[in-house]
N, C-alpha and C positions, 0 to 999 in steps of 0.2 A: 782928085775931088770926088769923081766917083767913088772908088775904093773907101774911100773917110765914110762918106756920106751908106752905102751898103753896110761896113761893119759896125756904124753907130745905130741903123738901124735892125742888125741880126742883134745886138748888148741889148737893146729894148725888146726886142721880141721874146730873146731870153729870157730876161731879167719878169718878163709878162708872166709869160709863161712858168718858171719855178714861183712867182706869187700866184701862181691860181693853184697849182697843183695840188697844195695845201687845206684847198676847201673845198668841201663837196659838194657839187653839184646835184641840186634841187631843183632845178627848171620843171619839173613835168609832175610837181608837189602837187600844185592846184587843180590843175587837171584831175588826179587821183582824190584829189579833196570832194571836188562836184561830183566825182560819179559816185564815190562810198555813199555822199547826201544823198543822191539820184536813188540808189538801192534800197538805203535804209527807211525813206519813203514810200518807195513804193511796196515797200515789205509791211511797213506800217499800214498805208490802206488797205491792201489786201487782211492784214488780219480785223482790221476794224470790219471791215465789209462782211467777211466770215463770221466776225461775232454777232452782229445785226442780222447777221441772215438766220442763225442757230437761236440769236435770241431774241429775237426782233417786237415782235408782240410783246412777251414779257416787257423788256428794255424799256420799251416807249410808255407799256403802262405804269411801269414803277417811276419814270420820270415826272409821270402826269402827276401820281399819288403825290411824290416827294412835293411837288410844285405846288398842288392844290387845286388842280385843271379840272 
């Protein structure tokens, strides 16, 4: 009874096992997804922040003109 019950479950574990092997694992996709966001953000404010800083006056009064302020 043991013996049955051990090799029907080593044919499952097999059988598991050769179906995954076949697909690649992605688990730690997401992960890599949030931190690229995480960088490409903070790469972003950083240049916005530089350009305001280099153009700042300019920037704000060419908005006011366009605006009508």
């Amino acid at each position: 009874m043991l013996t049955r019950l051990t090799t029907n479950l080593r044919s499952r574990l097999v059988a598991l096992h050769a179906r995954r092997a076949g697909q690649p694992n992605d688990s730690g996709a997401s992960t890599v997804e949030v931190l690229g966001w995480a960088a490409m953000s903070t790469v972003a404010i950083v240049a916005i922040g530089a350009a305001l800083q280099a153009l700042g006056v300019d920037l704000i009064d060419y908005v006011r003109t366009q605006l009508g302020v």
